[in-house]
C-alpha positions as a Markdown table, in Angstrom:
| # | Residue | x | y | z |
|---|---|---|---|---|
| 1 | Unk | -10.2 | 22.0 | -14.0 |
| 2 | Unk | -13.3 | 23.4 | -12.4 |
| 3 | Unk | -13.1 | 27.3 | -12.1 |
| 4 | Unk | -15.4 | 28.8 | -9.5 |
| 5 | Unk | -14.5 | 32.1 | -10.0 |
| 6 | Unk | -12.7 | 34.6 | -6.9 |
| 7 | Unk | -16.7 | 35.1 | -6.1 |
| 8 | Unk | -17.5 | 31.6 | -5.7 |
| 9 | Unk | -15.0 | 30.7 | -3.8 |
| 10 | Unk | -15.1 | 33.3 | -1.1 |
| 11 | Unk | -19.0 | 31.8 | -0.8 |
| 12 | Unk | -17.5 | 28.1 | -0.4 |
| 13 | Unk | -15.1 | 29.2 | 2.3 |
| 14 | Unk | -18.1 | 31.2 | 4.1 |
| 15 | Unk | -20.4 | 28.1 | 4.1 |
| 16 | Unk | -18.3 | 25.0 | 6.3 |
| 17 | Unk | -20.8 | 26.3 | 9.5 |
| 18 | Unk | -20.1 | 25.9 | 13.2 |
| 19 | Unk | -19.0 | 21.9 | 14.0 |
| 20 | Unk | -20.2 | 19.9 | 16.8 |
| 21 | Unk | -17.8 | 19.0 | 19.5 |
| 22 | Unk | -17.7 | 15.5 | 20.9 |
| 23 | Unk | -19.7 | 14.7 | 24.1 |
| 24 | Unk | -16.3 | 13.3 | 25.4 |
| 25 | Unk | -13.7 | 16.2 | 24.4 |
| 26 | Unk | -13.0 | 17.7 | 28.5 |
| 27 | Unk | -11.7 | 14.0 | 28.7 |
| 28 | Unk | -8.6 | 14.1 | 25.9 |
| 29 | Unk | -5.9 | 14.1 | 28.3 |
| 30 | Unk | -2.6 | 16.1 | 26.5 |
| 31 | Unk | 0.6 | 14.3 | 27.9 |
| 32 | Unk | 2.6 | 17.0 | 26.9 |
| 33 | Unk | 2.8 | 20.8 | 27.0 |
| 34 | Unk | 0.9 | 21.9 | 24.2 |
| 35 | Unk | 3.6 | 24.2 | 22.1 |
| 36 | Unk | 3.1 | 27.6 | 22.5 |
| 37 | Unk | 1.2 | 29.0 | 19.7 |
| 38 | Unk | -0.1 | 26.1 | 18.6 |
| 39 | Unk | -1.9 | 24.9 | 15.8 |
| 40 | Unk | -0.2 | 27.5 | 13.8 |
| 41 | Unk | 0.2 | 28.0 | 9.8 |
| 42 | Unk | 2.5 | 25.6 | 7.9 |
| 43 | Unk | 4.3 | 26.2 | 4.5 |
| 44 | Unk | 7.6 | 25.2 | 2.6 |
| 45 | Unk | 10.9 | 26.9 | 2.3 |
| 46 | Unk | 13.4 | 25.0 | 0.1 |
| 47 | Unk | 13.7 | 21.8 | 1.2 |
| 48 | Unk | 11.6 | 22.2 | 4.9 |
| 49 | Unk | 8.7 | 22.8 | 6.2 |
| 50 | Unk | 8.2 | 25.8 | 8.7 |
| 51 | Unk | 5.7 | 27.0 | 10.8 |
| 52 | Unk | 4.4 | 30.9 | 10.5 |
| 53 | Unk | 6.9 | 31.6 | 13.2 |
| 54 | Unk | 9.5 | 30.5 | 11.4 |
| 55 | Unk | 10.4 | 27.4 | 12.8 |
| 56 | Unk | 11.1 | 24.3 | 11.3 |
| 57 | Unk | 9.1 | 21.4 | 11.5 |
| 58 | Unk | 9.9 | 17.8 | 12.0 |
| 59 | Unk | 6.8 | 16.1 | 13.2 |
| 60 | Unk | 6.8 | 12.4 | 14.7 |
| 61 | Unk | 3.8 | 10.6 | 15.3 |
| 62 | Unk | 1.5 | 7.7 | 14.0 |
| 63 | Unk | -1.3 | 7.3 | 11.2 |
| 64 | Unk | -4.7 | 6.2 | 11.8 |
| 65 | Unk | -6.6 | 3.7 | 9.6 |
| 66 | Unk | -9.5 | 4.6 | 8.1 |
| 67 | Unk | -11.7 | 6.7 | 10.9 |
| 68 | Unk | -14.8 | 7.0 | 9.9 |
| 69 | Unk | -14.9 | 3.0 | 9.4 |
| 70 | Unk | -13.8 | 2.9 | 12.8 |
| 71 | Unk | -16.3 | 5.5 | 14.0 |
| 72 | Unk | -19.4 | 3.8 | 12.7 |
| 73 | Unk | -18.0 | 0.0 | 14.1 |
| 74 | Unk | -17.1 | 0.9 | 17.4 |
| 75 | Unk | -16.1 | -2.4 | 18.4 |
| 76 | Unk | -13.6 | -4.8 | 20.0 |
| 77 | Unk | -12.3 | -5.7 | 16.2 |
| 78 | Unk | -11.7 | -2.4 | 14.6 |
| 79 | Unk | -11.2 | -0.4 | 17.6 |
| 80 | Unk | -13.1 | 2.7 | 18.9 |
| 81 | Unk | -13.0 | 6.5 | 17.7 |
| 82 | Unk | -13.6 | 8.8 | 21.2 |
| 83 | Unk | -11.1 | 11.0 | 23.6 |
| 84 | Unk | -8.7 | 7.5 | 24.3 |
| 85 | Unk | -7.3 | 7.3 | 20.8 |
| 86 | Unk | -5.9 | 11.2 | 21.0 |
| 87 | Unk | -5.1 | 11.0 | 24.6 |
| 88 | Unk | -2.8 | 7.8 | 24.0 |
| 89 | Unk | -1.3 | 9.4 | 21.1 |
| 90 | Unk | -0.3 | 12.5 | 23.1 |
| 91 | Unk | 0.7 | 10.2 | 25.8 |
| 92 | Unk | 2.9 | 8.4 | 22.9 |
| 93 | Unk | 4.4 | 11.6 | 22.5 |
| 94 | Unk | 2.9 | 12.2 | 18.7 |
| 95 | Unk | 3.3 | 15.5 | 17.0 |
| 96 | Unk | 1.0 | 14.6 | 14.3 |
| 97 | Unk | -1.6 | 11.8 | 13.4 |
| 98 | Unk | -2.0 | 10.8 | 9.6 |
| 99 | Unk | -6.2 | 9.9 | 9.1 |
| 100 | Unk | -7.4 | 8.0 | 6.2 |
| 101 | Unk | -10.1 | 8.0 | 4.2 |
| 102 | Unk | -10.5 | 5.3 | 2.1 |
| 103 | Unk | -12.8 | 5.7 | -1.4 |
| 104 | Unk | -15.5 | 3.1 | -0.8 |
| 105 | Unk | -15.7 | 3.9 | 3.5 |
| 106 | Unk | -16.5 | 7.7 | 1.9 |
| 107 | Unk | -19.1 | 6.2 | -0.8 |
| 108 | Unk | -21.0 | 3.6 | 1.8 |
| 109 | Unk | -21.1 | 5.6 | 4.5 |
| 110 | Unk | -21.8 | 8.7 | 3.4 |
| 111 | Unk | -20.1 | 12.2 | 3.7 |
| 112 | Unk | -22.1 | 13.7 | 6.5 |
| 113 | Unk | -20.7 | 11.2 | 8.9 |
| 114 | Unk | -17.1 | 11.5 | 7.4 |
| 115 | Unk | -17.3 | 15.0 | 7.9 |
| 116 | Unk | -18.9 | 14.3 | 11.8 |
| 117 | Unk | -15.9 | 12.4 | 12.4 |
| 118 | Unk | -12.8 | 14.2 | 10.8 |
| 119 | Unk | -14.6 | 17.6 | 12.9 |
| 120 | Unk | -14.5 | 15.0 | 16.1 |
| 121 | Unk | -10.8 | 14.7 | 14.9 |
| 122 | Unk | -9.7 | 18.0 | 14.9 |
| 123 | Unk | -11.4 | 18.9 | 18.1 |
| 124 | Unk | -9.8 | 16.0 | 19.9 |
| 125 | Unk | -6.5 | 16.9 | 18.8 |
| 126 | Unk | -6.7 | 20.5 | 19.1 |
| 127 | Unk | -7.4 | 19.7 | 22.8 |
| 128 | Unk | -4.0 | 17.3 | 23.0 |
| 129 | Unk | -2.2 | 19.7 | 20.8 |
| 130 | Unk | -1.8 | 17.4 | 18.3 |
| 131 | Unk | -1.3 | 18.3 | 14.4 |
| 132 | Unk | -3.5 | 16.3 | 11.6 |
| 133 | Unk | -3.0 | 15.4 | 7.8 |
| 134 | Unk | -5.7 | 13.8 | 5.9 |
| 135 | Unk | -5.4 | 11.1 | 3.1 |
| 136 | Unk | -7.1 | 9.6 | 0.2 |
| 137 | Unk | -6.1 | 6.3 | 0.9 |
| 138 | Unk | -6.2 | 4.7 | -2.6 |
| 139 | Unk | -3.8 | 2.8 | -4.3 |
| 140 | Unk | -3.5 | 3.0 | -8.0 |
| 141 | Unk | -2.9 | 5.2 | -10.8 |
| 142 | Unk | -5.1 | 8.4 | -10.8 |
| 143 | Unk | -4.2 | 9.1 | -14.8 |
| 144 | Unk | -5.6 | 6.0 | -16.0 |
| 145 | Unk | -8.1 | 5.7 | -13.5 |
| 146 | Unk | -6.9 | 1.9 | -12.6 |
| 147 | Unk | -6.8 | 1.0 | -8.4 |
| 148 | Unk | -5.7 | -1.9 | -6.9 |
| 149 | Unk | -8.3 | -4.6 | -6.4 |
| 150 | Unk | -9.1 | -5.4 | -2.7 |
| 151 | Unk | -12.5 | -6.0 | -1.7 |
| 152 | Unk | -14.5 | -5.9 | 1.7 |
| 153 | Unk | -17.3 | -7.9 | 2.1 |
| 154 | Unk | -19.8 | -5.0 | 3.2 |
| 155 | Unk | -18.1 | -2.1 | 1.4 |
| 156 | Unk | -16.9 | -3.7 | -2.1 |
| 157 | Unk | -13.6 | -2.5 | -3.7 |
| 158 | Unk | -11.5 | 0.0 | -1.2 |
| 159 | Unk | -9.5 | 1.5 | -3.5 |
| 160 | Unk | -11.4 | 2.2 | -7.0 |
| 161 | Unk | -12.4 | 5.9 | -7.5 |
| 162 | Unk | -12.3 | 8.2 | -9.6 |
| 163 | Unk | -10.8 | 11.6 | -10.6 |
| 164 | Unk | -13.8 | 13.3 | -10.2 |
| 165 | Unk | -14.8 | 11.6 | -6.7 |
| 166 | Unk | -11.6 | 12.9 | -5.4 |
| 167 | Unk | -12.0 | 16.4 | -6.9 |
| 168 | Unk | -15.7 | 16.2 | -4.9 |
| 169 | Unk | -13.7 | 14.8 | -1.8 |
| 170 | Unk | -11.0 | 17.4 | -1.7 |
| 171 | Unk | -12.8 | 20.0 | -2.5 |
| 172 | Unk | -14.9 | 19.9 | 0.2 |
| 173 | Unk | -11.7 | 18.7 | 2.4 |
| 174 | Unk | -10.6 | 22.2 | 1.6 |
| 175 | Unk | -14.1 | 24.0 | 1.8 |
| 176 | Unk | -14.1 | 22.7 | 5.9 |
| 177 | Unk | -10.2 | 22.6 | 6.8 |
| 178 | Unk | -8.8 | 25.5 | 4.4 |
| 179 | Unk | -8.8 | 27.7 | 7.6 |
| 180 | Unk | -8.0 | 25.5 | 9.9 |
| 181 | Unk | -4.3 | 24.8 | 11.1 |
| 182 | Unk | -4.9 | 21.8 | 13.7 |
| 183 | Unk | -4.8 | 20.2 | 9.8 |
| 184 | Unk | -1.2 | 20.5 | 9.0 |
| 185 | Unk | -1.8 | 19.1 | 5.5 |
| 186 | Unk | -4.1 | 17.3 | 2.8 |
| 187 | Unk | -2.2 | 14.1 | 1.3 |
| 188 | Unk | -3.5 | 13.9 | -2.1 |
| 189 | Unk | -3.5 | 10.3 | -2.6 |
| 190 | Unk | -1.8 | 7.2 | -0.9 |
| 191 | Unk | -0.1 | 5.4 | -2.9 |
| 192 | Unk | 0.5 | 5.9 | -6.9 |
| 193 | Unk | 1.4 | 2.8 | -8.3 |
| 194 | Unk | 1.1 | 2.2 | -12.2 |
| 195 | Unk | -1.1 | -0.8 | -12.8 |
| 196 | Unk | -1.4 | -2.5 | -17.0 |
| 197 | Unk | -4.5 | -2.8 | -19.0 |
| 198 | Unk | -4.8 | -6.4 | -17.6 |
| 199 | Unk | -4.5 | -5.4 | -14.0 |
| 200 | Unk | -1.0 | -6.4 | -13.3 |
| 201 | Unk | 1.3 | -4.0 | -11.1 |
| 202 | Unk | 3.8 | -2.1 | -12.7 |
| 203 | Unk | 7.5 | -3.7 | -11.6 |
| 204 | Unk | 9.7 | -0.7 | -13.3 |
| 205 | Unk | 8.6 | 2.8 | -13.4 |
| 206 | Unk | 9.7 | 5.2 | -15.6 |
| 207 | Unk | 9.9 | 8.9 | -16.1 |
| 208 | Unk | 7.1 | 9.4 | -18.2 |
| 209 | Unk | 4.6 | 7.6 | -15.6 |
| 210 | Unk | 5.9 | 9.7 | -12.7 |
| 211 | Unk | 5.6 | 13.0 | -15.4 |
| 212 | Unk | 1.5 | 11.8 | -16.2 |
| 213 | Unk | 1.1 | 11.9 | -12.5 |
| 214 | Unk | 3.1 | 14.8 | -11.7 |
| 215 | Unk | 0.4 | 16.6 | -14.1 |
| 216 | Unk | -2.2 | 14.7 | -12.7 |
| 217 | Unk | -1.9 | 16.1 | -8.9 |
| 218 | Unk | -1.2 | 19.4 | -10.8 |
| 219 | Unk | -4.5 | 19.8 | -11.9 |
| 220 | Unk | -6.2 | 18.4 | -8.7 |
| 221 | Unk | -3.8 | 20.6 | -6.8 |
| 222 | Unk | -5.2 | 23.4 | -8.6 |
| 223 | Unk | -8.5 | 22.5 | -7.9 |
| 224 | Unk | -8.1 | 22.4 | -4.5 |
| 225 | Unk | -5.7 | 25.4 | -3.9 |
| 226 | Unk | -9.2 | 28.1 | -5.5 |
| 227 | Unk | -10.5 | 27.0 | -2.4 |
| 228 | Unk | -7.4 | 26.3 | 0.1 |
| 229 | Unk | -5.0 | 28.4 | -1.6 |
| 230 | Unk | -2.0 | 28.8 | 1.7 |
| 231 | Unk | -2.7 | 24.5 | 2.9 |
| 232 | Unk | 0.3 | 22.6 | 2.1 |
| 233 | Unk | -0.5 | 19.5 | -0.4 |
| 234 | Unk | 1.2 | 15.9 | 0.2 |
| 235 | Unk | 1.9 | 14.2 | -2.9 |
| 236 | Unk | 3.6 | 10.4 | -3.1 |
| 237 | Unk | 6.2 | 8.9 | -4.8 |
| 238 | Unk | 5.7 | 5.8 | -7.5 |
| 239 | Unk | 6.1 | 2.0 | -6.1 |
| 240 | Unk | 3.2 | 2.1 | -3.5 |
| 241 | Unk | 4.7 | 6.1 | -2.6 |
| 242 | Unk | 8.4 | 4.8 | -2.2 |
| 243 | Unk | 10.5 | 6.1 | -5.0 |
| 244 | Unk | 10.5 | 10.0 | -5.2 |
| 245 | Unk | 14.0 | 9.6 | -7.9 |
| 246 | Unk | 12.0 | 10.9 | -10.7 |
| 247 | Unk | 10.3 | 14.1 | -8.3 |
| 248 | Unk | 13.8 | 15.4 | -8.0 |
| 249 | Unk | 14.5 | 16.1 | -11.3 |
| 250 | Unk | 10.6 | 16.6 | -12.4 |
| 251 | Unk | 8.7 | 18.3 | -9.3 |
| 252 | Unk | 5.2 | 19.8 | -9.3 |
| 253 | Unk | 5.2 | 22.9 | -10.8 |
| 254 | Unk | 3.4 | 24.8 | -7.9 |
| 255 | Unk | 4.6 | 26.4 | -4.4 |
| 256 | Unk | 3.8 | 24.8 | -1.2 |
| 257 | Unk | 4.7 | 21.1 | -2.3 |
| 258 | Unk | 5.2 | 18.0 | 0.4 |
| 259 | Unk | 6.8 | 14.7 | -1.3 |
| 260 | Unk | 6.2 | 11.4 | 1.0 |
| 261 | Unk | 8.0 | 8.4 | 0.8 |
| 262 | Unk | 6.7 | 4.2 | 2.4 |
| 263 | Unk | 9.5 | 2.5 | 3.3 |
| 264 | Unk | 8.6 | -0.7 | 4.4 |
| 265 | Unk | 11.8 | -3.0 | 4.6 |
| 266 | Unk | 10.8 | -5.4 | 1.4 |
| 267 | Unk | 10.1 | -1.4 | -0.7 |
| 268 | Unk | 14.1 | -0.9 | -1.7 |
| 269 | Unk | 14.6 | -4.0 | -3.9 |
| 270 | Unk | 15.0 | -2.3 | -6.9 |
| 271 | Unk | 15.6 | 1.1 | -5.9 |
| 272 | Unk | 17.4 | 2.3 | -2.9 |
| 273 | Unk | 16.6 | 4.4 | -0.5 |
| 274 | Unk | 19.4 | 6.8 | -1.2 |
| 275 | Unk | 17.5 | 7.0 | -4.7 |
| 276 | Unk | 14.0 | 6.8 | -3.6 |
| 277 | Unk | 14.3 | 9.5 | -0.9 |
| 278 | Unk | 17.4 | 10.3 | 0.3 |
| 279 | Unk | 18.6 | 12.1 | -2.3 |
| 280 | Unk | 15.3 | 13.9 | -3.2 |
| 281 | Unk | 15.5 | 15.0 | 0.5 |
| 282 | Unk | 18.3 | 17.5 | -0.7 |
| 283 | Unk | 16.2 | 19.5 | -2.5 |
| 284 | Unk | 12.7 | 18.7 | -1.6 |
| 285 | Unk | 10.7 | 18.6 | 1.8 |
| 286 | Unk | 10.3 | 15.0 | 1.9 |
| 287 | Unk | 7.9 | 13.5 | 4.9 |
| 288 | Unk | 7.6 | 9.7 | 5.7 |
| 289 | Unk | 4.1 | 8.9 | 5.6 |
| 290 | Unk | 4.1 | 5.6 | 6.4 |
| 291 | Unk | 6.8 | 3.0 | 7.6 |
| 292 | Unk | 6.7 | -0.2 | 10.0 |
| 293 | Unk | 7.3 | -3.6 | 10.0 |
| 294 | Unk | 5.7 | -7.2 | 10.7 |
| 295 | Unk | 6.6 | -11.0 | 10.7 |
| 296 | Unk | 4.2 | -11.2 | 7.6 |
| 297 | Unk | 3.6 | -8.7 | 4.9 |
| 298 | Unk | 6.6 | -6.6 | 5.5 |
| 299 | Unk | 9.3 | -8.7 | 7.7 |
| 300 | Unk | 12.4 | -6.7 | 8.8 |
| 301 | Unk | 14.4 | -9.9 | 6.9 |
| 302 | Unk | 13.0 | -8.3 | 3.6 |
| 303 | Unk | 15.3 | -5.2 | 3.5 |
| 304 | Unk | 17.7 | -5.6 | 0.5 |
| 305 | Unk | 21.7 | -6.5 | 1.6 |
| 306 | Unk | 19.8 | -9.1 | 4.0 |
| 307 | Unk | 19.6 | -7.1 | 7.4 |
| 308 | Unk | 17.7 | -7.9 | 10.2 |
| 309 | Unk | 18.0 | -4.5 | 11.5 |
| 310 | Unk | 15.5 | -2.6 | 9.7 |
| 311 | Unk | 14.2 | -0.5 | 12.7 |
| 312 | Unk | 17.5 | 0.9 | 13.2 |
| 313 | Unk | 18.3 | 1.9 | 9.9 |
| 314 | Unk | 15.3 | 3.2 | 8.6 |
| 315 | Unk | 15.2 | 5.3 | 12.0 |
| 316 | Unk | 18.8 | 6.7 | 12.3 |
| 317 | Unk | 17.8 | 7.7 | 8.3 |
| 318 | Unk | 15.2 | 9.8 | 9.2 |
| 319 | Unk | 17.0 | 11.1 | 12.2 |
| 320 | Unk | 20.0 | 12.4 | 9.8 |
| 321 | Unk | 17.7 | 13.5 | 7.2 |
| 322 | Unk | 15.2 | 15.5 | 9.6 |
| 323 | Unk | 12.9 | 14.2 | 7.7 |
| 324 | Unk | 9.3 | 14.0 | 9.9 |
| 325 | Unk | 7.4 | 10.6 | 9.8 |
| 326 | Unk | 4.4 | 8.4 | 10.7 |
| 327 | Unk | 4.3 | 5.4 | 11.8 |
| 328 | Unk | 1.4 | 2.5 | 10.3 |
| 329 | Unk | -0.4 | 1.7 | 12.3 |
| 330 | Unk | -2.5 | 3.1 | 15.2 |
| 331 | Unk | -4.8 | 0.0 | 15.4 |
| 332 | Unk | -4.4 | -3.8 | 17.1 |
| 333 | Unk | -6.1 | -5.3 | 13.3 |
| 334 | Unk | -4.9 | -3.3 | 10.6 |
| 335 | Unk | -1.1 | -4.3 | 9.8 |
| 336 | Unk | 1.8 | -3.9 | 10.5 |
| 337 | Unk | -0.4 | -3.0 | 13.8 |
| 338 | Unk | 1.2 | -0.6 | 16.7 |
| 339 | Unk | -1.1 | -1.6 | 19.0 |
| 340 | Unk | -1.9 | -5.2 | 21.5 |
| 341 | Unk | -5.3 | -4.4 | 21.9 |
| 342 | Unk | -8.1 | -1.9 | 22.6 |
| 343 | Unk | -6.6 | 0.0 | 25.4 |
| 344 | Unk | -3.5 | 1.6 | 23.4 |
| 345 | Unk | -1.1 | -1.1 | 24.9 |
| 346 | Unk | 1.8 | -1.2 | 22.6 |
| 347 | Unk | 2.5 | -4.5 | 20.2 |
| 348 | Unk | 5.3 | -5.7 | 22.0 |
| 349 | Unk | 8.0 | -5.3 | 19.0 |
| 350 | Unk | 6.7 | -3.1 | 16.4 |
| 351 | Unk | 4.6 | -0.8 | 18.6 |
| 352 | Unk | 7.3 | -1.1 | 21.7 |
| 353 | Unk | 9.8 | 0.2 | 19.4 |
| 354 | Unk | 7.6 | 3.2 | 18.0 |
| 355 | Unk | 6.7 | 4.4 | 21.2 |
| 356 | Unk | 9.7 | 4.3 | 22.7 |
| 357 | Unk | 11.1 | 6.4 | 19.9 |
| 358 | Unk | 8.4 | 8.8 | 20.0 |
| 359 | Unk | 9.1 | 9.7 | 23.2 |
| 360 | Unk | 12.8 | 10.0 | 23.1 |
| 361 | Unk | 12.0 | 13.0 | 21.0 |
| 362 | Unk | 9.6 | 14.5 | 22.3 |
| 363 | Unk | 11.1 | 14.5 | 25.4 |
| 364 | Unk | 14.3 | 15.6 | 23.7 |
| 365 | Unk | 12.6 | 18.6 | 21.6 |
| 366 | Unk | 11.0 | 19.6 | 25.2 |
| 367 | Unk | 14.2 | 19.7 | 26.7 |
| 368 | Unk | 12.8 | 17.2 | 29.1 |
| 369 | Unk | 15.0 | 14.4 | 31.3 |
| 370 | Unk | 14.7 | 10.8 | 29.5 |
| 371 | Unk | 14.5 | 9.2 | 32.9 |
C-alpha cells in the first residue's frame, strides 16, 4: 500500500482545481423533479444504502459504455457524448448512470481528456439530477494480474492492466470525486473472473479465489479510502461479477462496502441466483450493475430451467429484493444495446422493456399518475 501520510493527503484533496463546464450544459433538459437535496452523501447501514438524510436508496437507471471513447469519436457508430445523452436518461426516468472506463481507452487517450469528460459528466448530471458511479471496466483477475483478451484494432487489448495502473487511476478518481456527491460511488473493477496460466477461464470458483480477491480490493480500497475516506466502494462478485456466495460468508473487511451482481440470463448455470445474490442480499447491500438481454450473446432462452421469460423474473427479483440496478446498455453498438439509434429511441425489445420499467418507478417513487 502507498501511505501518503494525513499531510499529503489533505494537499491531494486541495489540488483537483476548478472544472470546465460544457459549452452545451443550459440545454440538459431534467424530465423529472430533481429530489430535494440532491446530490447528497451516500453510505451503508447493514444491508442498504442510505443517503445523509437517512433515506434509503434504491436507484434505477442505465450504464454507459466507455465515455471518453465515445467523447473523442463523436460519431454515427459509437454515438455522441453532449447534453442529449443526460437529458434522455432523465427523460428515461434514471436515478443513476453507471460510466466506464476501460484500461487501454485510459492509456491511448490519455487522462487529461478522461478527466475533461467524467467533469462534463458530472456537470451534465448534476443539472438533470442524476447520480453517477464510475467503473474500471476490466475483466480478469486483479491478484494474478491475468485479463481477458479482447483486442481493438486502434486501442490493443481492452482489458489488460495492471494493479498499479489502477492504484494511479483510482487514486486520482478519488483526488477529483472524493467531495463530490453527484458520484454516488467508485466500482472498483468490472468483472473478476479467475483466468489459468494458459489463459483459459475459470469454470468453478472456489473460496480461496474469491478470499485472494477479497484481499486484493482490500488493499486497493485502502488506497483509495487516504484519499476518499467517506465514498462508498463497489466491489463484484466472481463469474464475470455474478456469484457474490462466497462474499456472504467472507466480506471485505472495511466499512462502506457495495457488492454487485451481472445477471445476464445464460450467468446462473452453475450457480443460482438465490446463491449468487439473493441470499447475499440478506446481509449485504447488493446493487445490480449490469443486466439485459439479446438474441445473441445473452438470449433470454439461456436462463437455466429453460424460460423464456427472463425480463420478468430477473425484474420482479430485484423489485422484492430492493435491490437498485443498471441496465447495459446506453448505446445502439455496444451489446445487449438499449438503444435504435443516435437519437435515444429505444431498441424495440430490450430497450422498450427498460424504459418502460424505469419509468414505472419513477413515476411511482414520485407519487406521480402512470397515465
Amino acid at each position: 500500500m502507498i501511505d501518503f501520510g494525513r499531510r499529503d493527503a489533505t494537499l491531494l484533496l486541495a489540488s483537483t482545481g476548478p472544472r470546465e463546464l460544457p459549452a452545451d450544459i443550459s440545454r440538459v433538459r431534467a424530465a423529472f423533479p430533481i429530489p430535494r437535496g440532491y446530490p447528497q452523501a451516500m453510505t451503508t447501514r447493514d444491508n442498504g444504502i442510505f443517503a445523509a438524510n437517512g433515506q434509503q436508496m434504491i436507484m434505477r437507471g442505465v450504464c454507459i459504455p466507455d465515455v471518453a471513447w465515445i467523447a473523442q469519436r463523436q460519431d454515427e457508430q459509437m454515438g455522441f457524448f453532449d447534453h442529449r445523452l443526460f437529458s434522455a436518461a432523465s427523460a428515461w426516468g434514471c436515478d443513476i448512470m453507471r460510466l466506464s472506463v476501460m484500461p487501454a481507452i485510459w492509456r491511448a487517450l490519455g487522462e487529461a481528456h478522461v478527466l475533461r469528460t467524467l467533469d462534463a459528466a458530472v456537470a451534465y448530471a448534476r443539472r438533470a439530477g442524476i447520480y453517477l458511479s464510475i467503473c474500471w471496466h476490466g475483466i480478469g483477475f486483479p491478484p494474478t494480474d491475468r485479463y481477458k483478451r479482447l483486442v481493438d484494432v486502434t486501442h490493443g487489448p481492452l482489458f489488460d492492466t495492471t494493479t498499479n495502473e489502477m492504484r494511479r487511476f483510482w487514486q486520482t478518481i478519488a483526488q477529483r470525486y472524493a467531495r463530490d456527491n453527484v458520484v454516488a460511488y467508485f466500482e472498483l473493477f468490472n468483472e473478476p473472473q479467475f483466468i489459468h496460466p494458459n489463459g483459459s477461464l475459470a469454470t468453478e470458483h472456489t473460496p480461496q479465489m474469491w478470499e485472494d480477491f477479497r484481499d486484493w480490493a482490500e488493499n486497493m480500497v485502502d488506497d483509495i479510502r487516504i484519499i476518499a475516506p467517506n465514498k462508498p466502494i463497489a466491489v463484484g462478485g466472481l463469474q464475470f461479477a455474478y456469484d457474490l456466495s462466497f462474499a456472504a460468508e467472507a466480506p471485505l473487511r472495511r466499512p462502506n462496502i457495495i457488492y454487485c451482481t451481472h445477471p445476464y440470463p445464460d450467468s446462473n448455470w452453475r450457480v443460482p441466483w438465490s446463491r449468487a445474490f439473493l441470499g447475499p442480499r440478506e446481509r449485504l447491500p447488493v446493487v445490480v450493475s449490469e443486466w439485459g438481454w439479446d438474441t445473441t450473446a445473452h438470449p433470454e432462452h439461456a436462463m437455466q430451467g429453460g424460460t423464456d421469460r427472463y425480463r420478468m423474473e430477473i425484474m420482479n427479483v430485484m423489485d422484492r429484493a430492493a435491490m437498485g440496478w443498471q441496465a447495459w446498455c446506453f448505446n445502439h453498438t455496444f451489446t445487449p444495446a438499449l438503444l435504435a439509434d443516435t437519437d435515444y429511441n429505444p431498441s424495440p425489445d430490450f430497450g422498450a422493456f427498460v424504459r418502460l420499467m424505469l419509468i414505472m418507478r419513477k413515476r411511482a417513487a414520485l407519487g406521480m399518475r402512470t397515465h
